[in-house]
C-alpha positions as CSV (number, residue, x, y, z in Angstrom):
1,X,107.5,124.6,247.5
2,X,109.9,124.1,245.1
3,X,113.8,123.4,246.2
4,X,116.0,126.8,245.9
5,X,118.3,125.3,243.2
6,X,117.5,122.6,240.4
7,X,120.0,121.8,238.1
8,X,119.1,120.2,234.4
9,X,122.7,119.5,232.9
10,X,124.9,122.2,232.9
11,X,122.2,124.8,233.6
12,X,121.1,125.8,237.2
13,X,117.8,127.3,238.6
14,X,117.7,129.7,241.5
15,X,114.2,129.8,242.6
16,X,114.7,133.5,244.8
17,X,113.2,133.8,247.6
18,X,110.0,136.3,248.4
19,X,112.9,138.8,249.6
20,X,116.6,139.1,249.4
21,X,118.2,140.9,252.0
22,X,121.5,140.7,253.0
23,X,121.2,137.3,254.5
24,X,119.5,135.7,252.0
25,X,122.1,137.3,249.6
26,X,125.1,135.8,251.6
27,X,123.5,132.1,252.1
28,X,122.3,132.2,247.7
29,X,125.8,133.6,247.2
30,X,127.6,130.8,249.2
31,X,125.9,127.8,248.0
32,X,125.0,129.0,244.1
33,X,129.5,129.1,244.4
34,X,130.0,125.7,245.7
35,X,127.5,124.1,243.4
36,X,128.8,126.1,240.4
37,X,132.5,124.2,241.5
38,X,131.0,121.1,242.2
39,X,128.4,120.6,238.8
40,X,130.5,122.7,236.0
41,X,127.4,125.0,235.8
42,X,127.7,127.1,232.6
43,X,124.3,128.8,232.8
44,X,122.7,130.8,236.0
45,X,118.8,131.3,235.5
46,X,118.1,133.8,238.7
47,X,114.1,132.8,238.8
48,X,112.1,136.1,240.4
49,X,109.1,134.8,240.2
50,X,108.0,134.9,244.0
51,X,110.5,138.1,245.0
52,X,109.1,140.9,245.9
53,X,111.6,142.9,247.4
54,X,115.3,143.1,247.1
55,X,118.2,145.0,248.4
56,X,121.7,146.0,247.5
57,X,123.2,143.3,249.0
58,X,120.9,141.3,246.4
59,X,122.0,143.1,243.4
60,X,125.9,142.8,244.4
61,X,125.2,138.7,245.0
62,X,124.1,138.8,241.3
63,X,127.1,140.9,240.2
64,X,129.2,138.6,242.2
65,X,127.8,135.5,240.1
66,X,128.0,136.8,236.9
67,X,131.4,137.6,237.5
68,X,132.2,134.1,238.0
69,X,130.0,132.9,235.5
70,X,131.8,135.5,232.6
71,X,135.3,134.2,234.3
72,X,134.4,130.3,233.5
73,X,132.7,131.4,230.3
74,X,129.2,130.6,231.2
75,X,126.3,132.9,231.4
76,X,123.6,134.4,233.4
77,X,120.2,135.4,233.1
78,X,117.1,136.5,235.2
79,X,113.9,135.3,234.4
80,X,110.0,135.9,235.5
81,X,111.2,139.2,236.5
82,X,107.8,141.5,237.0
83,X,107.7,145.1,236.8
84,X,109.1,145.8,240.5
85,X,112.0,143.4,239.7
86,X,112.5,144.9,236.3
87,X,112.7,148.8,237.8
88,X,115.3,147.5,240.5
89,X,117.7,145.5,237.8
90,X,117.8,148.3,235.7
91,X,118.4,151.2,238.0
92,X,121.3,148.9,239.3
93,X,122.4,148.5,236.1
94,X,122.4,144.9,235.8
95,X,120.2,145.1,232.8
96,X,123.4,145.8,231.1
97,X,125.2,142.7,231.8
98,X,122.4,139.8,232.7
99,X,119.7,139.1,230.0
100,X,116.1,139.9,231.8
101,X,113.3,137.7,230.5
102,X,110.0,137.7,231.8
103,X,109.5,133.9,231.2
104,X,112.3,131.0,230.1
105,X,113.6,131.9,226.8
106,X,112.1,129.6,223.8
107,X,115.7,127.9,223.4
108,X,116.0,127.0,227.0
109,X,112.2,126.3,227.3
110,X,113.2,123.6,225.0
111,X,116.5,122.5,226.4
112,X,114.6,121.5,229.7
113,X,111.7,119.5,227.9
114,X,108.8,122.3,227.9
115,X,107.4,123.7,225.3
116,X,106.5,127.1,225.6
């Protein structure tokens, strides 16, 4: 199993959990905070690539991040998102404010030594 967070640089990795409920959301939100502080993170990748379900709590923990992120002029984005992750970011609306890729963008692909 992979650790939650990997950081490469400037960029972190949240590897989310097969659900996020509202304590999951807390624990992601505290730490992803304190290691944003702590590393100068300028990029957030949200991985959804074993989630299955998530809650509002969840969607309001992203929120909460890309707030921060936009704040400190970084961004954010969510990536392996699958069709049930996809339906739940853009009813929320997060869609409008977080890229959603289905695998690591081609520039970042390259940034962390994988080609795509």
């Amino acid at each position: 199993m992979n650790p939650m967070f990997t950081i490469a640089g400037t960029v972190m990795n949240i590897h989310l959990p097969a659900e996020i409920d509202h304590y999951n959301s807390e624990q992601i939100g505290q730490e992803t905070d304190r290691l944003i502080q702590k590393k100068h993170i300028r990029c957030l990748l949200f991985d959804f690539a074993d989630t299955t379900f998530m809650d509002s709590s969840g969607v309001g923990m992203m929120i909460g991040r890309y707030k921060t992120m936009r704040f400190m002029g970084g961004t954010v984005m969510a990536v392996h998102v699958g069709e049930r992750m996809k339906r739940i970011l853009t009813l929320s609306g997060i869609y409008r404010i977080i890229d959603i890729y289905e695998d690591l963008p081609l520039e970042m692909s390259r940034e962390n030594g994988k080609e795509a």
